[in-house]
C-alpha positions in Angstrom: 92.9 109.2 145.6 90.8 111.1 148.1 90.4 113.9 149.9 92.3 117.5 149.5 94.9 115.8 147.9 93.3 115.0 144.8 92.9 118.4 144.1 96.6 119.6 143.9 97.6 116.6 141.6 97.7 117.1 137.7 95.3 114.3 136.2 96.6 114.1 132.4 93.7 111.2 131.6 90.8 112.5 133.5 90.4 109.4 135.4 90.0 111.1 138.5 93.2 109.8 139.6 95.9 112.1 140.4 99.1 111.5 138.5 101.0 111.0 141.5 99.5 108.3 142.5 97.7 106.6 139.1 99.1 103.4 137.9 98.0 103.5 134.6 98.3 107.7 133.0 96.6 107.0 129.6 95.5 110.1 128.1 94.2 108.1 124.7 92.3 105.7 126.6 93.9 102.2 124.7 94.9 100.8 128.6 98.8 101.4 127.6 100.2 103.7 129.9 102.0 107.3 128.4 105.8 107.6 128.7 107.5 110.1 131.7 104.7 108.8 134.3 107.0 107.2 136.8 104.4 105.3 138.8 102.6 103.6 136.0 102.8 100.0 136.0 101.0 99.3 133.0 102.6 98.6 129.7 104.1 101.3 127.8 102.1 103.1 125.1 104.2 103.6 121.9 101.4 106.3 120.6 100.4 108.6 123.8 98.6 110.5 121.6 96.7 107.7 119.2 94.1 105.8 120.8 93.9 103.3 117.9 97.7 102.1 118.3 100.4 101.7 121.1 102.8 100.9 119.0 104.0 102.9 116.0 103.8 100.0 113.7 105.1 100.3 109.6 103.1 103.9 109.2 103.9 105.3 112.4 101.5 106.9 115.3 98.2 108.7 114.0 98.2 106.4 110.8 96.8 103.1 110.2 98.6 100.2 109.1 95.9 99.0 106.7 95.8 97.3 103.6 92.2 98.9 102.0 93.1 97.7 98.9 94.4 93.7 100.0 97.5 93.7 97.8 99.5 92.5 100.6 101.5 95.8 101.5 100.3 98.8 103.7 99.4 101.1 102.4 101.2 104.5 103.8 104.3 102.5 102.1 103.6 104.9 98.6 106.6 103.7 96.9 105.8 99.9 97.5 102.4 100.4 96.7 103.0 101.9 93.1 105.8 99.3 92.6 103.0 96.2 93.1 100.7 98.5 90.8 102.6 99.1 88.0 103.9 95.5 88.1 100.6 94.4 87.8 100.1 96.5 84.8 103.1 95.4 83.5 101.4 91.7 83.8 98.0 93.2 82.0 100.3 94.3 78.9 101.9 91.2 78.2 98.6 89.6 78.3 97.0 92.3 75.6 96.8 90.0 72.6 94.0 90.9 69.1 91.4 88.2 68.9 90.5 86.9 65.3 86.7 87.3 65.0 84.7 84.5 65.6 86.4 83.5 69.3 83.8 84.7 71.2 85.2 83.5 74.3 88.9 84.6 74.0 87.2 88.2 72.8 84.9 88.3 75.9 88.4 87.3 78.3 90.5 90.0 76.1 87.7 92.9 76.7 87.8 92.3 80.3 91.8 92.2 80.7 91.7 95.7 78.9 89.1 97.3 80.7 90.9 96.0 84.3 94.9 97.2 82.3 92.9 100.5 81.6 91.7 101.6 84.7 94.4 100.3 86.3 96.6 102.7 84.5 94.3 105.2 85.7 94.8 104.5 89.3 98.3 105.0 89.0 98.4 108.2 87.2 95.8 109.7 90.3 97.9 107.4 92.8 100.9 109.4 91.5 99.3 112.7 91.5 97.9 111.8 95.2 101.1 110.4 96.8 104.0 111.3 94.6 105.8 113.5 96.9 106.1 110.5 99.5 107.1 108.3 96.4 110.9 107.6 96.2 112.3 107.8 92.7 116.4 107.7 91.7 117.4 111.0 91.0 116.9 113.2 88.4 113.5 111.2 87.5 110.5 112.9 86.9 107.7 110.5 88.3 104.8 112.6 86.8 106.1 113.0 83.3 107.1 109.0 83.6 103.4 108.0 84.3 101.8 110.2 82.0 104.2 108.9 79.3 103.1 105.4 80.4 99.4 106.1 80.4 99.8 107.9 76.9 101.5 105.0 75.4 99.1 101.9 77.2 95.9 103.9 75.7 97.5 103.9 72.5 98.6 100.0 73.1 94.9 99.3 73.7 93.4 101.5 70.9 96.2 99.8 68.6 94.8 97.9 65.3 96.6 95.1 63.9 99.1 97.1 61.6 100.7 98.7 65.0 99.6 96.1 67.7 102.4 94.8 68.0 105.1 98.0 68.2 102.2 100.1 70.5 102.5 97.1 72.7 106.3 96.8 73.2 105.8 100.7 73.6 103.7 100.5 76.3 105.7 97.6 78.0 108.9 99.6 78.0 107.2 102.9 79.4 105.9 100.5 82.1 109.6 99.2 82.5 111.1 102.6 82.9 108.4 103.8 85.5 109.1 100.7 87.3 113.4 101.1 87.1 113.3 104.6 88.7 111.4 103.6 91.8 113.5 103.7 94.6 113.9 101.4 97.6 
């Protein structure tokens, strides 16, 4: 628009077009046009105020729906997330097995499955600590207690000598199994 007209007209997206007359108000600059603008003829932006997204998506407007860690679920979805972790780790235990001396190659496999089961029960005790409050959990459960009860009892699984190996396992599998029964939907 030109003239003394431009002047008088609001211009929400700077684009020296007056609102009155632009076709396309996009404050957040992603060409998707912000709701209550009656003229625009563009396509309507879900996220006025997000220039990454015009559509809320899973996470919603001002987070992204990304996957950092490629598991397969977004990652703003906490409770999912821990669920796919502490299945995993529920994986790792039943794999823990004690290697006779002498099988090199089973030892080697076995040091490497309990290094990845130990730090992996280290990210979910900070995950939980991190994210716990957006975690959904059945009533009455005490996520924090639950994970530190399951970190407590997989060390022990993994510093276990033959006389106990076995019982520290089952342990560790059944603390994994209750943190996994009180996640909610």
């Amino acid at each position: 628009m030109s003239g003394p007209d431009k002047f008088w007209q609001e211009d929400a997206d700077s684009d020296g077009v007056g609102d009155a007359c632009d076709i396309c108000t996009d404050t957040d600059g992603d060409g998707f046009g912000d709701p209550g603008f009656s003229v625009n003829t563009c396509a309507q932006d879900g996220c006025p105020l997000d220039g990454a997204k015009s559509a809320s998506g899973v996470c919603g407007c001002g987070i992204a729906d990304s996957d950092v860690d490629g598991n397969g679920i977004v990652d703003c979805l906490f409770t999912d997330e821990l669920r796919a972790r502490v299945g995993l780790a529920a994986s790792l235990n039943k794999k823990l097995a004690l290697v006779p001396a002498g099988k090199r190659k089973k030892l080697k496999a076995q040091k490497a499955l309990r290094r990845q089961f130990k730090n992996l029960v280290a990210e979910i005790q900070s995950y939980v600590q991190a994210h716990g409050a957006g975690i959904s959990v059945t009533a009455g459960a005490d996520l924090s207690v639950l994970a530190a009860d399951m970190a407590r009892l997989a060390k022990k699984a993994l510093r276990a000598k033959a006389a106990t190996f076995k019982k520290d396992k089952k342990a560790s599998a059944k603390a994994i199994s209750k943190l996994l029964g009180v996640l909610g939907p």
